[in-house]
C-alpha positions in Angstrom: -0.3 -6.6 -1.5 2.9 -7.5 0.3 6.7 -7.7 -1.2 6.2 -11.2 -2.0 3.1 -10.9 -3.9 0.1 -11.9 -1.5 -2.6 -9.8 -2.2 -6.2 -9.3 -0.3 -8.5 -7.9 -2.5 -12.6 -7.3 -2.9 -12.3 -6.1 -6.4 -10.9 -8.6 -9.4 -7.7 -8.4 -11.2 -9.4 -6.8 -14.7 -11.5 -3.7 -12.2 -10.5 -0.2 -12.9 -11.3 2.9 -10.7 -11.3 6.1 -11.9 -10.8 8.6 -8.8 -10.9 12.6 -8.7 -7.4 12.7 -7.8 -4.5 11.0 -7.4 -0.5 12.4 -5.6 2.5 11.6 -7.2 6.4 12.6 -6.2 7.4 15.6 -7.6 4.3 16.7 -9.2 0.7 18.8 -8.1 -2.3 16.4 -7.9 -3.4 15.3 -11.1 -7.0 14.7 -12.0 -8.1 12.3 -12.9 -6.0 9.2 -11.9 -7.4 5.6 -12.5 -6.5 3.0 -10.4 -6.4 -0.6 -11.6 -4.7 -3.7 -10.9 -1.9 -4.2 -13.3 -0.5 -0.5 -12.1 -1.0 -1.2 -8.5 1.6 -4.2 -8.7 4.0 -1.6 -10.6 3.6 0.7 -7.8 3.7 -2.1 -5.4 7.2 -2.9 -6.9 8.4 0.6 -6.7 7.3 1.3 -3.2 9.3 -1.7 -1.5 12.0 -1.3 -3.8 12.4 2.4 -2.5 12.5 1.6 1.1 15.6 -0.6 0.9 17.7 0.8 -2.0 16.8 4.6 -1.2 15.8 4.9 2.3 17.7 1.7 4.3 21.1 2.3 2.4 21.6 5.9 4.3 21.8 3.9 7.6 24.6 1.7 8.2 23.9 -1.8 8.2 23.7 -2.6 11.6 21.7 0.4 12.3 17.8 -0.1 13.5 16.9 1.9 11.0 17.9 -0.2 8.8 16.7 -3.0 10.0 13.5 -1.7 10.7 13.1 -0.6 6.5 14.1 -4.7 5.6 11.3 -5.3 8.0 8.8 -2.7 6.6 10.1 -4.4 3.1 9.5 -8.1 4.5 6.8 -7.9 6.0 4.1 -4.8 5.5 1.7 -4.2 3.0 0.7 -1.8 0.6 -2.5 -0.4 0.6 -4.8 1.3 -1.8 -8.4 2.0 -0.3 -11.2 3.7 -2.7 -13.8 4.9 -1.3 -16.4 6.6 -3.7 -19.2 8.0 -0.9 -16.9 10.9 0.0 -19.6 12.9 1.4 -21.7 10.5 3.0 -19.9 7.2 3.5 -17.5 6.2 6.6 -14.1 5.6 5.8 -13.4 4.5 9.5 -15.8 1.6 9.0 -14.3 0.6 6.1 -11.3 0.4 7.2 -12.3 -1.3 10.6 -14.1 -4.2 8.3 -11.3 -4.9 7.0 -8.9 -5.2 10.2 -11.9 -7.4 11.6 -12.3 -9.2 8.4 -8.3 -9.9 8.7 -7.2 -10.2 11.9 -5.4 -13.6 11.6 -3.4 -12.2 8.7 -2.5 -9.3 10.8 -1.6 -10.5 13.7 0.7 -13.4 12.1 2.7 -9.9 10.5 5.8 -9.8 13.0 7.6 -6.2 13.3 
């Protein structure tokens, strides 16, 4: 899901994964974390929020570091990827799927 609310999903809005662990700021790994839509878009939120009015406003404006956080903020997207064969699966694939399934979408992204 981008800033602006596109999204590219294989799982509906109402789906809820529960995963063995989940990393937070500031605290040890909890167990166990679920993952569903409506909090993905909260974290979403927070995540592009923090990269413009925590990170980008330590540079000065004309900085390319500042720049380059409006750009990460305009343009990237957040990802959440579950995975549930751990032991036997292939995350690689999964993750080359999707870049193949996508690539029109990824290569209209400008950085």
């Amino acid at each position: 899901m981008n800033f602006a609310g596109l999204e590219i999903k294989n799982v509906s809005d109402d789906d809820v994964n529960a995963v063995t662990w989940g990393v937070f700021p500031a605290k040890e790994i909890i167990q166990p974390t679920v993952v569903d839509h409506a909090s993905f878009k909260f974290w979403k939120d927070e995540a592009f929020r923090s990269w413009v009015d925590k990170w980008a406003s330590i540079y000065e404006k004309e900085s390319e570091s500042y720049s380059f956080l409006h750009k990460i903020h305009d343009s990237f997207f957040l990802v959440n990827i579950v995975h549930n064969d751990f032991v036997g699966g292939d995350l690689n694939k999964c993750i080359e799927d999707f870049i193949t399934n996508h690539k029109e979408l990824i290569s209209s992204i400008k950085i």
